[in-house]
C-alpha positions as CSV (number, residue, x, y, z in Angstrom):
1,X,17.0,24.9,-2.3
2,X,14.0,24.1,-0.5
3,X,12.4,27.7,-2.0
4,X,12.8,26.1,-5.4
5,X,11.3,22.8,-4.3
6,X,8.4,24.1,-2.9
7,X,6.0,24.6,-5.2
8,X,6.3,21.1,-6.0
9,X,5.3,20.2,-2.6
10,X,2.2,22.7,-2.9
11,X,1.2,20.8,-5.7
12,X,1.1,17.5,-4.5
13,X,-0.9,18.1,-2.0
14,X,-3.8,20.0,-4.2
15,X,-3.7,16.6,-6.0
16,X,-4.4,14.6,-3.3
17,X,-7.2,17.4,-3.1
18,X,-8.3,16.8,-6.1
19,X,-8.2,12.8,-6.3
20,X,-10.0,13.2,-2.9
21,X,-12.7,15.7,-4.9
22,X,-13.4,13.3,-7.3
23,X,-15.3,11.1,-5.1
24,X,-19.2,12.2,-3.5
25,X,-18.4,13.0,0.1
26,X,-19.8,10.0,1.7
27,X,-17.5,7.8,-0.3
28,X,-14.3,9.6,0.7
29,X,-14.5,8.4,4.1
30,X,-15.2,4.6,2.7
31,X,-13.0,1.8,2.4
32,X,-12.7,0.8,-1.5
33,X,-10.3,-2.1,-0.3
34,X,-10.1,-3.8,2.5
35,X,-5.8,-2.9,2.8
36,X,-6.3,0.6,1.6
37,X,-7.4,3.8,3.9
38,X,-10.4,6.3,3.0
39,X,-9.1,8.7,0.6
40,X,-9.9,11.6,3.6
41,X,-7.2,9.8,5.9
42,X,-4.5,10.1,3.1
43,X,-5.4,14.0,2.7
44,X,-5.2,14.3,6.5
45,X,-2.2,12.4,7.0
46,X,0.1,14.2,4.6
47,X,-1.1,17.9,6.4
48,X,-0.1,15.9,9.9
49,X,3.3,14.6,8.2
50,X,4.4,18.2,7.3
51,X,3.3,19.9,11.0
52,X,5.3,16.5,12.8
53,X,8.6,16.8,10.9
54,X,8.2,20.9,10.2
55,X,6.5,22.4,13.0
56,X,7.1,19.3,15.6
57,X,10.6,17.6,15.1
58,X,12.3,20.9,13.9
59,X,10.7,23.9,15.0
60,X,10.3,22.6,18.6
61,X,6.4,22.6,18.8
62,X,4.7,21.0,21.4
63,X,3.0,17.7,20.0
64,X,-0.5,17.4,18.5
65,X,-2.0,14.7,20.1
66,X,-4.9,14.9,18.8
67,X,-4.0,14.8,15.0
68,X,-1.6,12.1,15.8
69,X,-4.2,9.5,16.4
70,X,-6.2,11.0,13.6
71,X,-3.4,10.9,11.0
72,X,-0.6,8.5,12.0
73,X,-0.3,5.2,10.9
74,X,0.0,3.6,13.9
75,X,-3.3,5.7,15.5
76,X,-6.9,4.4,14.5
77,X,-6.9,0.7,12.5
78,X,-7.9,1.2,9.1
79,X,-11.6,0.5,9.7
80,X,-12.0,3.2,12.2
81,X,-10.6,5.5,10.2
82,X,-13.5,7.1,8.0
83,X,-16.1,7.5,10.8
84,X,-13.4,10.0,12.4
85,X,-12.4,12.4,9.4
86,X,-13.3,15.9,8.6
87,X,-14.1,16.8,5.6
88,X,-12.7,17.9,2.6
89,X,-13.5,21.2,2.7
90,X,-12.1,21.5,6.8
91,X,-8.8,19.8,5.4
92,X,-7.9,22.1,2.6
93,X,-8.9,25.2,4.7
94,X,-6.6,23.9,7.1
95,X,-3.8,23.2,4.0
96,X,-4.5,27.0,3.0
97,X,-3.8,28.3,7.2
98,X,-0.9,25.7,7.0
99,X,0.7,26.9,4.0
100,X,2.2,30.5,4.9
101,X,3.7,29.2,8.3
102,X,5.1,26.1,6.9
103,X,7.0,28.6,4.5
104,X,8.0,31.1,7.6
105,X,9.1,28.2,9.3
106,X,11.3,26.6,7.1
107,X,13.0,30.0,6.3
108,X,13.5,30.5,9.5
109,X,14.7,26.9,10.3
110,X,17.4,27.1,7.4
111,X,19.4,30.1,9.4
112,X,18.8,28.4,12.7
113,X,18.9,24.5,12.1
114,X,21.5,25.0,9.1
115,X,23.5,21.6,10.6
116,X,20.5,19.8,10.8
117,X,20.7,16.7,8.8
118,X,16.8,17.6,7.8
119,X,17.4,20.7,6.4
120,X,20.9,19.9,4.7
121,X,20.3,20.3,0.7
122,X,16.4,20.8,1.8
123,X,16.2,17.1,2.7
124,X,12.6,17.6,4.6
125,X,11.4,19.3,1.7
126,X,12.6,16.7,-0.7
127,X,11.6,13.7,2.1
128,X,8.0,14.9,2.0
129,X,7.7,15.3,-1.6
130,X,8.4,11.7,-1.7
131,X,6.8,10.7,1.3
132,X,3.4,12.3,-0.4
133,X,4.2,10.9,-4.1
134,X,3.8,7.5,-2.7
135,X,0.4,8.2,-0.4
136,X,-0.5,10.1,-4.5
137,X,-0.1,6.5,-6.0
138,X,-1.9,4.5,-3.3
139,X,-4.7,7.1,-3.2
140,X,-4.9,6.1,-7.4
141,X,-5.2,2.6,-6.0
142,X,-7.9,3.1,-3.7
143,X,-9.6,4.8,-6.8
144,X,-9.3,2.0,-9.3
145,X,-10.6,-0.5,-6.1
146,X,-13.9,1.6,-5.9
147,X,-14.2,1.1,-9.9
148,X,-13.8,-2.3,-10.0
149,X,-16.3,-2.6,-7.9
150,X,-18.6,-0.4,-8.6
151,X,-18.4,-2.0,-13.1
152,X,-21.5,-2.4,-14.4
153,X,-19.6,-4.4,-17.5
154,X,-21.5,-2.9,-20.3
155,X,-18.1,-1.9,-22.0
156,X,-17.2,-3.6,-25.3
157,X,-13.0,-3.1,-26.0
158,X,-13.0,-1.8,-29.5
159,X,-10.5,-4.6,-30.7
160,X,-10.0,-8.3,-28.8
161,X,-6.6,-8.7,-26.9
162,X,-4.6,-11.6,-29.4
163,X,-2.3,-13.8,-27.3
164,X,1.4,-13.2,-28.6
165,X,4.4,-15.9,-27.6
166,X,7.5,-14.2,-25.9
167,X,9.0,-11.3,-28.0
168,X,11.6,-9.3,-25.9
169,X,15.5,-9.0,-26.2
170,X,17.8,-10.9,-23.7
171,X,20.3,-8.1,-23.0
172,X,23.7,-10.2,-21.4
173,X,25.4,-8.7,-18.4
174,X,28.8,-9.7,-18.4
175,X,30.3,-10.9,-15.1
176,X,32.1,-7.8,-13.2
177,X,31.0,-4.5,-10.5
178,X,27.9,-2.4,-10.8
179,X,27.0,0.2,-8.3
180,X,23.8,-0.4,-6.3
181,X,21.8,2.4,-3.8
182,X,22.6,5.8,-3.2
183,X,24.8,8.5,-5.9
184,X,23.9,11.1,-3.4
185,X,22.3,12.8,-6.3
186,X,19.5,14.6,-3.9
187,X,17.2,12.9,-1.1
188,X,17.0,8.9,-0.9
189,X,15.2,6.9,1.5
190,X,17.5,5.2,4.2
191,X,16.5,1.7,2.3
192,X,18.5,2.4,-0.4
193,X,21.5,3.6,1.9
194,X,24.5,2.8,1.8
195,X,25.7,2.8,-2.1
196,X,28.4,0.0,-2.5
197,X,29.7,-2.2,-5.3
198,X,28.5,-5.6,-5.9
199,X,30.2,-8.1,-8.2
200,X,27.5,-10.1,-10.4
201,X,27.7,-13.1,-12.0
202,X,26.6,-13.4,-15.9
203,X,23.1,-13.2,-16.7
204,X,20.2,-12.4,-19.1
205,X,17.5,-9.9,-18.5
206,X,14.7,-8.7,-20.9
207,X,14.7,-5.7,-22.7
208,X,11.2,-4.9,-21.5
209,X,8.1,-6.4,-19.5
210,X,6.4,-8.8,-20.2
211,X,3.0,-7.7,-22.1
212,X,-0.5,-7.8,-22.0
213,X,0.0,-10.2,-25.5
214,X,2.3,-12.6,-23.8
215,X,0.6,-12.4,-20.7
216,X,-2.9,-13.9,-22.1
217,X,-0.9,-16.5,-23.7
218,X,0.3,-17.8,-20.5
219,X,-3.6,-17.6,-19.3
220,X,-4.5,-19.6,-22.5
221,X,-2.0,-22.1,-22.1
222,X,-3.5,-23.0,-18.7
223,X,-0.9,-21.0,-16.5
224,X,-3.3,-20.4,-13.8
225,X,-4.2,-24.1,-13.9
226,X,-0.9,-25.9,-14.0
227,X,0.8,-26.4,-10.4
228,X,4.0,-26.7,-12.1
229,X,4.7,-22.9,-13.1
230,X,3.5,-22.1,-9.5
231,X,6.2,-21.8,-5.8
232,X,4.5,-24.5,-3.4
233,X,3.1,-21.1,-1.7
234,X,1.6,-19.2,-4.8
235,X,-0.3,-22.5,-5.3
236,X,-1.9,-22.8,-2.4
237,X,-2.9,-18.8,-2.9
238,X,-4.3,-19.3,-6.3
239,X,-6.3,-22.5,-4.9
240,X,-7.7,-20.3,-2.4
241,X,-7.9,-17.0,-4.2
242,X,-8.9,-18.5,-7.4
243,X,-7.8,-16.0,-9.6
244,X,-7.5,-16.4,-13.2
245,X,-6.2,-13.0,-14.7
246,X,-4.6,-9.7,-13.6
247,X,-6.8,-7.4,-11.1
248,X,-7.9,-4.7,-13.3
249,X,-8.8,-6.9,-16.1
250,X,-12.9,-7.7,-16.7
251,X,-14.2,-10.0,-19.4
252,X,-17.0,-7.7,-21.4
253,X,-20.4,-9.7,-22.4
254,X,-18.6,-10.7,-25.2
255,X,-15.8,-12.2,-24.4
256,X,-13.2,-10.0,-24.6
257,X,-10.8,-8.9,-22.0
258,X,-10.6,-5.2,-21.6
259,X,-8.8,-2.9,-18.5
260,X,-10.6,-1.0,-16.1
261,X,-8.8,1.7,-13.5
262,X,-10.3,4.9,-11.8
263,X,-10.1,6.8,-15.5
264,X,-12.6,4.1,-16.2
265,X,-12.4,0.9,-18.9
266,X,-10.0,0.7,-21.4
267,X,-8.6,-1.3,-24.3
268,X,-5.4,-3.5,-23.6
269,X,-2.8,-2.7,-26.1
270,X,-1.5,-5.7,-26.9
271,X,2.5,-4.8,-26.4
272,X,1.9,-2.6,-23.0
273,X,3.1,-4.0,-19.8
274,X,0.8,-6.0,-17.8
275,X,0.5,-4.6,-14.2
276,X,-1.9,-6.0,-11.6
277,X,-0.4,-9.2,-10.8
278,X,0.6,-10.8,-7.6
279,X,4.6,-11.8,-6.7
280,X,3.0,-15.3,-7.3
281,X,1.4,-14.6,-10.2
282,X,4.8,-13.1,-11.6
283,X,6.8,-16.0,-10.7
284,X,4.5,-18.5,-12.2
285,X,4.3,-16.5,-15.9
286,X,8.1,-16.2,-15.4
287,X,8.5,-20.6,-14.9
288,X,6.1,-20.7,-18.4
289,X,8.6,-18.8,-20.8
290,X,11.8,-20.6,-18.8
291,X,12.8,-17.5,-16.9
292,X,12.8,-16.6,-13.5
293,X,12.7,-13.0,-11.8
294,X,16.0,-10.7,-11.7
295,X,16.9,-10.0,-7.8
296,X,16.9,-6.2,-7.8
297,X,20.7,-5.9,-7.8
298,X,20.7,-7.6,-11.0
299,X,17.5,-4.8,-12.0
300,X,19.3,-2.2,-11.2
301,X,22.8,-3.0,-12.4
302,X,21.0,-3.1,-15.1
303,X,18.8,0.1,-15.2
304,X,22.6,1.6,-14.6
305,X,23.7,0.5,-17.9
306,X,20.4,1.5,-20.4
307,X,19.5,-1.9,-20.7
308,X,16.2,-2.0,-19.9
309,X,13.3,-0.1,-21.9
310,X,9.5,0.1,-20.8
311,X,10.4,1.4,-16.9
312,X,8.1,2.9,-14.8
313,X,5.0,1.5,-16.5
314,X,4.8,-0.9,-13.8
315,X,6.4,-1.7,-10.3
316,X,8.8,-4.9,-11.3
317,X,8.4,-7.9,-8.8
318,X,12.0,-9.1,-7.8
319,X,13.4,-12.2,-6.8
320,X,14.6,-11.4,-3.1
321,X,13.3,-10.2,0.0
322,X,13.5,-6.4,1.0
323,X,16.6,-6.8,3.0
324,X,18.6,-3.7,4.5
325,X,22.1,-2.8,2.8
326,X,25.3,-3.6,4.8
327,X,26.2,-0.9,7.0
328,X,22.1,0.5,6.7
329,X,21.1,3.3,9.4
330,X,17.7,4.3,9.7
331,X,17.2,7.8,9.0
332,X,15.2,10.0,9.9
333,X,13.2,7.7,11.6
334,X,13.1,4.2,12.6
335,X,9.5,3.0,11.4
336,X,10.2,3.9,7.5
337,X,12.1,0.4,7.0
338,X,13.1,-1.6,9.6
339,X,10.3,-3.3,10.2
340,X,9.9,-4.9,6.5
341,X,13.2,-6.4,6.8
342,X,11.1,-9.5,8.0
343,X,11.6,-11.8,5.4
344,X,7.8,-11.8,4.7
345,X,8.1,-8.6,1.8
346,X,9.9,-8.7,-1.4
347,X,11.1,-6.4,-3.1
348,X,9.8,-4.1,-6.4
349,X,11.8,-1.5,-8.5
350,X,11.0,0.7,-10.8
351,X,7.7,2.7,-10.7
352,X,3.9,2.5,-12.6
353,X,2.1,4.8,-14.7
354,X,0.3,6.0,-11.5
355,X,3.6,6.9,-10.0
356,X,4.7,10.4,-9.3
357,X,8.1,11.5,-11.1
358,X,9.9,12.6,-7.7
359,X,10.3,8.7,-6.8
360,X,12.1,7.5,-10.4
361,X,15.6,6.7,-10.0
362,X,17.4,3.5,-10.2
363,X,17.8,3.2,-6.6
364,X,14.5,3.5,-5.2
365,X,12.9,0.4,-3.1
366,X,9.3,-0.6,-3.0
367,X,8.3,-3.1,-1.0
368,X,5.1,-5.5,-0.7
369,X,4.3,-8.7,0.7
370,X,4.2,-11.1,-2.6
371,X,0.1,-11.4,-2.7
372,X,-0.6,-7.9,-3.7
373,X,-2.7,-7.5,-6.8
374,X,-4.0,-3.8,-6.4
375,X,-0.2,-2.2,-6.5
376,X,0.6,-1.9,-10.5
377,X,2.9,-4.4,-10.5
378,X,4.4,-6.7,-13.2
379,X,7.3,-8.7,-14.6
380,X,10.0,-8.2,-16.6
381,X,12.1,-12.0,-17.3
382,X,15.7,-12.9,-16.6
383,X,17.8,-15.9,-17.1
384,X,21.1,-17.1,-15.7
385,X,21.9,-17.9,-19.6
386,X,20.3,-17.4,-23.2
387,X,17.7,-19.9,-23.8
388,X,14.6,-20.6,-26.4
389,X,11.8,-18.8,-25.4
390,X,8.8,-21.4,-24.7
């Protein structure tokens, strides 16, 4: 299987090549962000991922010291990072030696390590295609951070954004069982490991996110102003933060809002998702239209049954915690999880436009802590019953 799923994996990495290439090369070692690595790290770090778990944990290699506190996430702090990288052009030449004994070795490892749990149904390939989808989307990120910074603001939106009240379809979930985490339909992260049933109790969820339209309506109505709508801790962030609309969005010199990402500035369509909002943020629009957020067993129930429409335009803020499932076992390695089960990280499901296609499935877990703008996120309402819209 892996044969088949390889070309995949070679082309993931010549797009982190190629988001990497977009940049001058004094600007791939920056820091766009002040959470987000140099774009050079990420390139590095998915070569060092491969040789650990390929050439290290399987083949029996002896370590690579050297690349490890280059490339790990645990080696140099974020800041230190840039001053250290090669560049570009020694990272892909190293991709190209790479490539032909990463393929020897994992046909070799498939008659030797046949029992491994890391090369049953090609699970390493499958594990770093994911692993390198997600360093894709945060790589996307670190792009739209540069542009937002670097706006000069001369864009006029061709049309101005019109406020819209709440428009979506309550879809009921009857009380009863849905399934929640792993079918076993391929590779999944430990997270969402064990599947089990869960019984839910009735509720209400909307048929799609909220929008750009309903999101500015909520800005109008004074949503960033009104302590009510806000948790007692997304309060005190806005006081301090001060922020009065999504991240991406930029008022132009006349007055209208318009997006801006690392394609450059764009018109808001008034009935696409909004995406660039905090946990807090996504709380405090849900209190204005008399919802609240869905925990992600009540998402994904829900995913399950084709209820929801609009997914993966944006990540989807959820009520609960990241919290591991009964009877979880880290797998294949400690770090991955465990240590955001710590009550300080919620949860996310679905995935964003800037998401990779190897990473959509009901199941999957994204995690942040809840004051992260620069992650695509949005909102999509729920209710314990039917109500009025606001």
């Amino acid at each position: 299987m892996d044969s088949a799923l390889y070309p995949l994996l070679q082309k993931i990495r010549d797009r982190a090549l190629r988001l990497a290439d977009t940049l001058p090369p004094d600007e791939r070692r920056q820091m766009h962000h002040q959470e987000l690595s140099p774009l050079l790290w990420h390139v590095g770090h998915l070569l060092y991922i491969e040789q650990y778990w390929i050439r290290e944990r399987l083949a029996g290699y002896a370590p690579n010291r050297a690349q490890a506190r280059l490339f790990r996430s645990d080696g140099l702090r974020k800041a230190e990072r840039g001053a250290e990288m090669p560049t570009l052009e020694v990272l892909a030449e190293r991709e190209r030696d790479w490539d032909p004994e990463c393929q020897a070795l994992l046909a070799s490892l498939r008659a030797r390590r046949a029992n491994d749990p890391l090369m049953q149904d090609a699970y390493i390939v499958q594990f770093l295609i994911q692993h390198h989808s997600q360093h894709l989307e945060t790589m996307r990120q670190v792009l739209c951070a540069r542009a937002l910074r670097d706006h000069d603001h001369t864009f006029e939106p061709a049309w101005a954004l019109q406020s819209a009240p709440l428009s979506c379809v309550f879809r009921v979930w009857a009380d009863g069982l849905s399934w929640i985490g792993d079918t076993s339909a391929g590779c999944v992260y430990d997270n969402e490991r064990p599947g089990h049933m869960v019984s839910l109790p009735p509720f209400a969820i909307a048929d799609r996110p909220v929008s750009n339209a309903e999101y500015l309506g909520f800005m109008e109505a004074g949503g960033y102003l009104s302590e009510p709508y806000w948790t007692q801790e997304g309060w005190h962030w806005r006081q301090h933060t001060q922020v009065e609309a999504p991240w991406h969005w930029r008022k132009s010199a006349k007055g209208l809002w318009y997006g801006l990402d690392h394609r450059g500035p764009f018109n808001l369509i008034a009935d696409a998702p909004v995406f660039g909002i905090s946990a807090y943020e996504a709380h405090a629009v849900a209190r204005y239209y008399r919802a609240r957020l869905p925990t992600e067993q009540e998402w994904e129930a829900s995913a399950r049954q084709g209820l929801l429409a609009q997914v993966g335009q944006a990540w989807e803020w959820c009520a609960n915690h990241f919290y591991p499932y009964p009877g979880f076992t880290a797998f294949p390695y400690r770090g991955y999880s465990m240590p955001w089960f710590d009550g300080g990280h919620r949860s996310l499901k679905g995935a964003s436009r800037f998401s990779e296609k190897a990473i959509f499935r009901p199941s999957f877990r994204n995690f942040y802590t809840p004051e992260k703008r620069h992650i695509f996120a949005g909102v999509r309402l729920c209710r314990y019953q039917i109500s009025p819209a606001h």
